[in-house]
Every structure is written in C-alpha cells, then in structure tokens.
C-alpha positions, 0 to 999 in steps of 0.5 A: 500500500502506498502512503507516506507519514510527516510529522506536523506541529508534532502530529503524524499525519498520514499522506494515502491514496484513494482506492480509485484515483482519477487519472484525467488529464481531461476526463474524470476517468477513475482507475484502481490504485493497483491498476494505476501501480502496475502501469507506471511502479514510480508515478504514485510514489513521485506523486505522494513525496511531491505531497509530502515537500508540499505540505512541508512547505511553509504557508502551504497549510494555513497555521490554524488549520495544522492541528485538524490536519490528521490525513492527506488523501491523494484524489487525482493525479497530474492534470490542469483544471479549469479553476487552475491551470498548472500540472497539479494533483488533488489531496484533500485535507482530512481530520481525525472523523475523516471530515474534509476540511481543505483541499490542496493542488500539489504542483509539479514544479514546486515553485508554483505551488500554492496555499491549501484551499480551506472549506468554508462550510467546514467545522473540522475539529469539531466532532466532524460536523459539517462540510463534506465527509470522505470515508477511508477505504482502507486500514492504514495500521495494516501497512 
C-alpha cells in the first residue's frame, strides 16, 4: 500500500491514496490504485513525496488549520483544471472523523505551488460536523 507519514506541529499525519484515483488529464476517468501501480511502479510514489515537500512547505497549510490536519488523501493525479491551470494533483485535507476540511493542488514544479484551499462550510475539529465527509477505504495500521 502506498502512503507516506510527516510529522506536523508534532502530529503524524498520514499522506494515502484513494482506492480509485482519477487519472484525467481531461476526463474524470477513475482507475484502481493497483491498476494505476502496475502501469507506471514510480508515478504514485513521485506523486505522494511531491505531497509530502508540499505540505512541508511553509504557508502551504494555513497555521490554524495544522492541528485538524490528521490525513492527506491523494484524489487525482497530474492534470490542469479549469479553476487552475498548472500540472497539479488533488489531496484533500482530512481530520481525525475523516471530515474534509481543505483541499490542496500539489504542483509539479514546486515553485508554483500554492496555499491549501480551506472549506468554508467546514467545522473540522469539531466532532466532524459539517462540510463534506470522505470515508477511508482502507486500514492504514495494516501497512
């Protein structure tokens, strides 16, 4: 299974891959994670150390929100989008219910990497209640 660990504001926050990933670049065309392995061993592996420096990153993670931060799901590989246009993939920001609270374009060229995009609807850290909810697919303990 791939997922990397970081510690943040000494937390460890866990770095996975949804069971289905969308591929695109220009279709939400969604491939299992172990299809996706085995038709490119590397492409998910450079995908989660290039979330890990980018959550690394100051100002990436807004400060206020770096206590919610629990998990980073990894949603979408490489592809332009209309409401940005830079070679990105998509992580969602999760809590400890697994409540997402923000999502994050992880750029390829680390320089053009922007800030998290916060729900406002969101009152992660507060038993999980509002805001959309992602459901983990899997047990990470048993990696």
């Amino acid at each position: 299974m791939a997922f990397r660990q970081v510690i943040i504001n000494g937390r460890v926050v866990v770095i996975s891959v949804a069971e289905m990933v969308n591929t695109g670049p220009n279709s939400a065309f969604y491939r299992p994670l172990q299809v996706l392995q085995a038709s490119n061993p590397t492409l998910v592996d450079e995908t989660l150390d290039m979330a890990v420096d980018a959550i690394k990153k100051p100002g990436v993670i807004p400060v206020e929100s770096r206590d919610k931060l629990c998990r980073v799901q990894l949603t979408s590989m490489d592809h332009p989008s209309p409401e940005d246009t830079r070679e990105h993939s998509t992580d969602l920001l999760l809590d400890e219910e697994g409540a997402e609270f923000g999502k994050i374009h992880v750029t390829k060229n680390p320089s053009l990497q922007g800030p998290a995009r916060l729900n406002p609807s969101s009152n992660a850290g507060t038993g999980g209640q509002g805001g959309g909810t992602w459901k983990i697919l899997f047990d990470l303990s048993l990696a």
